[in-house]
C-alpha positions as CSV (number, residue, x, y, z in Angstrom):
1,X,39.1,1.4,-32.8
2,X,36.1,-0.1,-33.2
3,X,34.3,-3.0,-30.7
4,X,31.3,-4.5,-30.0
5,X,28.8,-2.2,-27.9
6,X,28.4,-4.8,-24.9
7,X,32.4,-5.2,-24.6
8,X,32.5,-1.5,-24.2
9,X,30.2,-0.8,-21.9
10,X,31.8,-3.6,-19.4
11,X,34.8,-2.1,-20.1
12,X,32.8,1.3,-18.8
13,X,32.1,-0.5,-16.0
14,X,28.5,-1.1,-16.5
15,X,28.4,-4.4,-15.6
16,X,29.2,-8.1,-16.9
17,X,29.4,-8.3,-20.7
18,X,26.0,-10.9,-20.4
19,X,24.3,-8.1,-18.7
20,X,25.2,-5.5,-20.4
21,X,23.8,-7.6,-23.3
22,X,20.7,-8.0,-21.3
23,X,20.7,-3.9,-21.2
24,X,20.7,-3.5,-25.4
25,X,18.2,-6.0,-25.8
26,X,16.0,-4.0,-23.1
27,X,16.0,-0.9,-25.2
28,X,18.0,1.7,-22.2
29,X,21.2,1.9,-24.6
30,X,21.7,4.3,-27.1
31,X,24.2,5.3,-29.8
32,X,24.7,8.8,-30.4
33,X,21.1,9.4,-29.3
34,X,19.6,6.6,-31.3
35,X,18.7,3.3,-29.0
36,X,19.7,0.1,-30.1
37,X,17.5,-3.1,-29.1
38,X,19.9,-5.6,-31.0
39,X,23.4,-7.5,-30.8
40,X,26.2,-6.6,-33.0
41,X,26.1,-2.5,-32.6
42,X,30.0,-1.6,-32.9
43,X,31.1,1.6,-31.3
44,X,34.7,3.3,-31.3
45,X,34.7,4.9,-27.6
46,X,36.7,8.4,-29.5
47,X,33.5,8.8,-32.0
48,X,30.1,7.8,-30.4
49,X,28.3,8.8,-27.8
50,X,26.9,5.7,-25.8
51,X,24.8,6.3,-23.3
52,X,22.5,4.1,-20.5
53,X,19.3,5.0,-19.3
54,X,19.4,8.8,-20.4
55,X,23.2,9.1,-19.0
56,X,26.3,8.6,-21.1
57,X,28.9,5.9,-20.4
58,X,33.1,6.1,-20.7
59,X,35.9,3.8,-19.7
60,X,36.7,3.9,-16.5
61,X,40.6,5.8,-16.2
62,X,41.5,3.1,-13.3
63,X,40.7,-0.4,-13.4
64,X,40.2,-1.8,-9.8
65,X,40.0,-5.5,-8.5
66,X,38.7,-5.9,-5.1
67,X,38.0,-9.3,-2.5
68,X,35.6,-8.8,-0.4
69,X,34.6,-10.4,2.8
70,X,31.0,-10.5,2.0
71,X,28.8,-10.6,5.6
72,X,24.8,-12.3,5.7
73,X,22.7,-10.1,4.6
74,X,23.9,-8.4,1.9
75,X,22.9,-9.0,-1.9
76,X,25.6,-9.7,-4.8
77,X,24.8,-7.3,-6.9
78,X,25.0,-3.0,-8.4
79,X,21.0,-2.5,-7.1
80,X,18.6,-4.5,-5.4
81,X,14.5,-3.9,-6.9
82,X,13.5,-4.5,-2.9
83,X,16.0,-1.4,-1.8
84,X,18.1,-4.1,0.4
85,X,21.8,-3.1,1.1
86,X,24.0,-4.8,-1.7
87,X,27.7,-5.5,-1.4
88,X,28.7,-2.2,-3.2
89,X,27.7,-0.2,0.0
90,X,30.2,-1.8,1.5
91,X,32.9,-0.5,-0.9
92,X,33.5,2.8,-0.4
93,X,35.5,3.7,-3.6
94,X,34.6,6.3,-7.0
95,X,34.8,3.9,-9.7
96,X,31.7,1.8,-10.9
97,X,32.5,-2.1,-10.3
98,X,30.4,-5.1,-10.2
99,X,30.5,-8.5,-8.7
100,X,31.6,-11.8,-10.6
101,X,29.4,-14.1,-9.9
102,X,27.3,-14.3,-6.5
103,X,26.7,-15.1,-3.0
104,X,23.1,-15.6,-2.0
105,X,21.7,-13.3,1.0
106,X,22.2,-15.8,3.3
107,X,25.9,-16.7,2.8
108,X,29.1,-15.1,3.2
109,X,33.0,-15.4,2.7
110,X,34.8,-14.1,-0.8
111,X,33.7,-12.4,-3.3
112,X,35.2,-10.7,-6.2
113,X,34.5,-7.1,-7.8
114,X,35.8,-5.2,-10.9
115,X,34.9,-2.7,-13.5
116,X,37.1,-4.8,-16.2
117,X,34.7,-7.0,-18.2
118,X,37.8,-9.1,-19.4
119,X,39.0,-10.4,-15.7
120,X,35.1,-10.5,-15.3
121,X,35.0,-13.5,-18.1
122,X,37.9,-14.7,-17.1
123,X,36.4,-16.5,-14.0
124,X,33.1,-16.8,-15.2
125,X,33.1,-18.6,-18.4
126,X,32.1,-22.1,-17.9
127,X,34.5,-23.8,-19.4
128,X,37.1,-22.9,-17.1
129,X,35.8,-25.0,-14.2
130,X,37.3,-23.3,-11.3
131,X,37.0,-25.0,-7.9
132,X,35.3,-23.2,-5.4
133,X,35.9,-23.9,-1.7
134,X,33.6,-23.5,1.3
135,X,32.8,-24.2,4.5
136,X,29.2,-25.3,6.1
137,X,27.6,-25.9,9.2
138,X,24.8,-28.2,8.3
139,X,21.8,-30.2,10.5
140,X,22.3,-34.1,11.0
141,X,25.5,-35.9,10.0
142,X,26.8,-37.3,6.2
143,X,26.4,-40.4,5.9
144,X,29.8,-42.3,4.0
145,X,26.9,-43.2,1.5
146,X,25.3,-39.8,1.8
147,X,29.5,-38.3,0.8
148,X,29.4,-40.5,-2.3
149,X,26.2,-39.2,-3.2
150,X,27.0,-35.9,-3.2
151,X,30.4,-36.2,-4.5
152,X,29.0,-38.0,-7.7
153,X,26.4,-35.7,-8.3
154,X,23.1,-35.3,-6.7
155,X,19.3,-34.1,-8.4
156,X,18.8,-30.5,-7.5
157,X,15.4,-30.0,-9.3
158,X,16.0,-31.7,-13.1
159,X,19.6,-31.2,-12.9
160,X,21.8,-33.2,-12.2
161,X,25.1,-31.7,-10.4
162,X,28.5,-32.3,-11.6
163,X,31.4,-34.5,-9.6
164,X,31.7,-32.1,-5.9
165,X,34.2,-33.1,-3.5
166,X,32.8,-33.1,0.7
167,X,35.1,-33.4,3.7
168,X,33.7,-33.6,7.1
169,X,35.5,-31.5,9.7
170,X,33.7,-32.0,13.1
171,X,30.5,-33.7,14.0
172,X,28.6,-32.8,16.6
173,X,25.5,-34.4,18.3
174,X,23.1,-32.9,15.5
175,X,25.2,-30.8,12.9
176,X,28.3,-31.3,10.9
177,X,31.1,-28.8,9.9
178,X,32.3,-29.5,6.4
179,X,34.1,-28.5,4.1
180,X,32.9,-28.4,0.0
181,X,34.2,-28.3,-3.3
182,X,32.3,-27.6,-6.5
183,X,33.4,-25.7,-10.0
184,X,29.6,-24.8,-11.1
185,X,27.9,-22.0,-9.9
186,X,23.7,-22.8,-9.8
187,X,21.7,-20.4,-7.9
188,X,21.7,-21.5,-4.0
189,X,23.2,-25.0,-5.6
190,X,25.1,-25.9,-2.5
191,X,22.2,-25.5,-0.4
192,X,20.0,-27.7,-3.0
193,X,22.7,-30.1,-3.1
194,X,22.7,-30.8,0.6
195,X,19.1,-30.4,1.3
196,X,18.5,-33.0,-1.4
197,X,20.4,-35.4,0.8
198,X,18.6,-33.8,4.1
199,X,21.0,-32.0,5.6
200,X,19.8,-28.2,6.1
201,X,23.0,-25.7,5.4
202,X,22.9,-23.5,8.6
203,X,26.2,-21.3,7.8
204,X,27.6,-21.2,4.7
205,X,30.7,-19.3,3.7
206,X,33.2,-19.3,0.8
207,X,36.9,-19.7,1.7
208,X,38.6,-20.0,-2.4
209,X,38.0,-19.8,-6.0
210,X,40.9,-21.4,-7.5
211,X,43.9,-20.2,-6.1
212,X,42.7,-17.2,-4.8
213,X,42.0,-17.6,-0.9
214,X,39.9,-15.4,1.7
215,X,42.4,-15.6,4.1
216,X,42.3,-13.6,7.1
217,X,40.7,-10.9,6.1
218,X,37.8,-10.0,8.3
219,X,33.7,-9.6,7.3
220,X,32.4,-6.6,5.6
221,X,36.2,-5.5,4.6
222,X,37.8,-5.8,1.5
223,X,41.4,-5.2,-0.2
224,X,43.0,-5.0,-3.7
225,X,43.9,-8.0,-5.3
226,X,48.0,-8.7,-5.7
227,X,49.9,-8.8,-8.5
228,X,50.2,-12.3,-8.1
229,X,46.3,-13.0,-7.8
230,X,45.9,-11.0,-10.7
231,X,48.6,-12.6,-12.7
232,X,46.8,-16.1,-12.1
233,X,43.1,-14.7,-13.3
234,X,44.9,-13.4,-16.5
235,X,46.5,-17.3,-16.8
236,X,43.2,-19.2,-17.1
């Protein structure tokens, strides 16, 4: 059966369906040795050869959904162009899988991994709107004006952020522990969000997306997903 290139190759595992679109348009993807450099290629996986970057691509036998406990230091993503350590060294299993969505370096807490490009949109697509969770520890301490700032959406560099949600924990003498809630995903955006309000995020880690909670599973180690995680992606 017949399917659009860049649904087959995240089904292979590649990576998200946006990237592997990304991929075509970069001219690495070829079609029973002919490269294609434009949307709209069909391919039936029993018929044609498709291969990336000289080496040829099938679906993977076993799809695999993995939380991780993602650590500081470690980039949300296959490869890094600087050669820094990503979150798939941490993962020590056969099949090719790739992260939905992101953490930046300096953050940790969940993060999800799969090689199946349809779990992948799933979570990503915009319009779903999926609250995200986390916990910060930030300089200074929010103001009840400062909350209602941030809660109705604060400038992060010519855009304007959508309704949040901010609960403070603990205050210290010169930090705060809080806890945030956002369903957008804008590089760093947290960060932005409460450094345009000047507050510096010191820690930050992510505890939920959606239903789906971190737990108590420890940093730098990761687990399946359950049936009952899984069953909830597949709902949205």
């Amino acid at each position: 059966m017949e399917e659009r290139l860049q649904k087959f190759m995240a089904r292979c595992g590649v990576a998200s369906r946006r990237k592997c679109e990304e991929l075509i348009l970069s001219g690495v993807v070829s079609v029973n040795d002919v490269i294609v450099e434009e949307l709209g290629t069909k391919v039936d996986e029993d018929r044609d050869v498709v291969k990336v970057s000289g080496k040829e691509i099938r679906p993977e036998e076993k799809k695999r959904y993995i939380m991780l406990n993602k650590p500081e230091g470690y980039i949300s993503s296959v490869k890094d162009e600087h050669d820094r350590e990503t979150v798939i060294d941490l993962i020590g299993i056969k099949e090719r899988i790739f992260p939905i969505g992101r953490l930046d370096y300096d953050s940790s807490g969940l993060l999800l991994l799969t090689n199946d490009g349809e779990i992948y949109n799933k979570l990503i697509h915009p319009r779903q709107k999926i609250n995200k969770s986390y916990i910060a520890i930030v300089k200074g301490i929010f103001t009840k004006e400062e909350i209602r700032r941030f809660e109705s959406g604060v400038d992060i560099g010519g855009y304007i952020t959508a309704d949040a949600k901010l609960e403070v924990l603990e205050t210290l003498e010169d930090r705060s522990k809080i806890r945030l809630q956002i369903h957008e995903g804008k590089n760093r955006q947290i960060r932005k969000m409460c450094a345009a309000l000047n507050h510096e995020v010191l820690e930050l880690t992510r505890e939920s997306i959606g239903e789906i909670k971190l737990g108590a599973l420890e940093k730098g180690n990761f687990r399946e997903l359950t049936d009952e995680e899984l069953n909830y992606i597949r709902s949205l």
